[in-house]
C-alpha atoms as one frame of an Amber mdcrd trajectory, in Angstrom:
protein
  87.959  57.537  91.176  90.075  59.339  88.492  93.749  59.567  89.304  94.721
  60.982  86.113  96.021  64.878  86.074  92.796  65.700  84.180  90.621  64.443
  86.762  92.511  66.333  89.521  94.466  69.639  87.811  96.980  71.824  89.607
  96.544  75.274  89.083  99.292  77.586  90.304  98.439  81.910  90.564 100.472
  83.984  88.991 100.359  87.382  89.520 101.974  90.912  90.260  98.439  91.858
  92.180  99.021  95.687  90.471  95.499  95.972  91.007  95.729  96.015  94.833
  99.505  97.887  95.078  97.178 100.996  92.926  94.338 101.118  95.171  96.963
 101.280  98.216  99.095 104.158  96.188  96.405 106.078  95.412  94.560 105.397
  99.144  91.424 104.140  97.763  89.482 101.277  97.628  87.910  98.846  95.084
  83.774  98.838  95.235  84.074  95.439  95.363  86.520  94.617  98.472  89.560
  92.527  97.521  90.911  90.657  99.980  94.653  90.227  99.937  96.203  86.945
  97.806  97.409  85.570 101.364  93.574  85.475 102.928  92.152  84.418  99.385
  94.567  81.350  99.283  93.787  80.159 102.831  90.291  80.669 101.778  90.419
  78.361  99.121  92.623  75.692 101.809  89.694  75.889 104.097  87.023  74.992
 101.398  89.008  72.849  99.202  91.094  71.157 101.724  94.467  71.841  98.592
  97.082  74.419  98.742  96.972  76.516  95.804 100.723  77.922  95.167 101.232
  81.947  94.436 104.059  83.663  92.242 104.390  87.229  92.091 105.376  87.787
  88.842 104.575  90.694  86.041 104.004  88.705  82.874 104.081  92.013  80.932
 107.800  93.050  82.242 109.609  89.981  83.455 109.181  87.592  80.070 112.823
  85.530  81.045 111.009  84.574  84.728 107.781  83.769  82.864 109.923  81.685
  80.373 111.405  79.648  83.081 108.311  79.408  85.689 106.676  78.163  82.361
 109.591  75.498  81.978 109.653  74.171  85.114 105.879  74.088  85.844 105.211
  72.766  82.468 101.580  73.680  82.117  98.902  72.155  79.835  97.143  75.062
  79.712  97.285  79.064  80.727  94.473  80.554  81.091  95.086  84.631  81.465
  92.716  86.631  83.302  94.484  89.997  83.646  92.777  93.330  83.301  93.499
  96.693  84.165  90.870  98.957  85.826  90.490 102.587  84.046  88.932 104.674
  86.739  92.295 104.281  89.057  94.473 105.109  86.208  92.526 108.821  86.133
  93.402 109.592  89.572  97.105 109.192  89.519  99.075 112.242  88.962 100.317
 112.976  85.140 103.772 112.358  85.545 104.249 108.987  87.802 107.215 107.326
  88.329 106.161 104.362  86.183 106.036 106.350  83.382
C-alpha cells in the first residue's frame, strides 16, 4: 500500500455554488437536477467512506480569502472547473442588483 500524498490526495471544494443561488432567483431549474453541495458531499462519504471539506468562496471577487485558503491549504495542484451557464443569464431582468 502507498502511504504517500500522491497515492491518497486530499481534495478540498471550493465554491460560491452561483450556479444554484441563479436557478433559485430566477425560480427555475437546471435540466440536469443539481443536488445541493450538502447532499453531494454526504454522497461522496457514503461511497468513498472520506469526508470531502467545502468552502464557499467566489474566486472571482474575494482574491485576499483565496490568497490565504491557498496558504494554509497549500495545494499541489488546482484544478478550476468553473463555468457560467448563458441561458439563465437571459432571463434575469436588465438592470439586476449585481450589476
Amino acid at each position: 500500500m502507498c502511504a504517500s500524498p500522491i497515492c491518497h490526495p486530499q481534495v478540498v471544494i471550493v465554491d460560491n455554488l452561483s450556479r444554484r443561488n441563479i436557478d433559485v432567483e430566477l425560480g427555475c431549474e437546471s435540466l440536469t437536477p443539481i443536488q445541493s453541495i450538502q447532499t453531494r458531499v454526504k454522497a461522496w462519504k457514503e461511497v468513498s467512506g472520506k469526508d470531502i471539506p467545502f468552502k464557499n468562496l467566489d474566486v472571482a471577487k474575494d482574491y485576499e480569502e483565496l490568497v490565504n485558503f491557498l496558504k494554509d491549504e497549500k495545494p499541489d495542484a488546482v484544478v478550476h472547473f468553473a463555468e457560467q451557464r448563458a441561458a439563465p443569464y437571459s432571463m434575469r431582468r436588465y438592470v439586476h442588483p449585481s450589476l
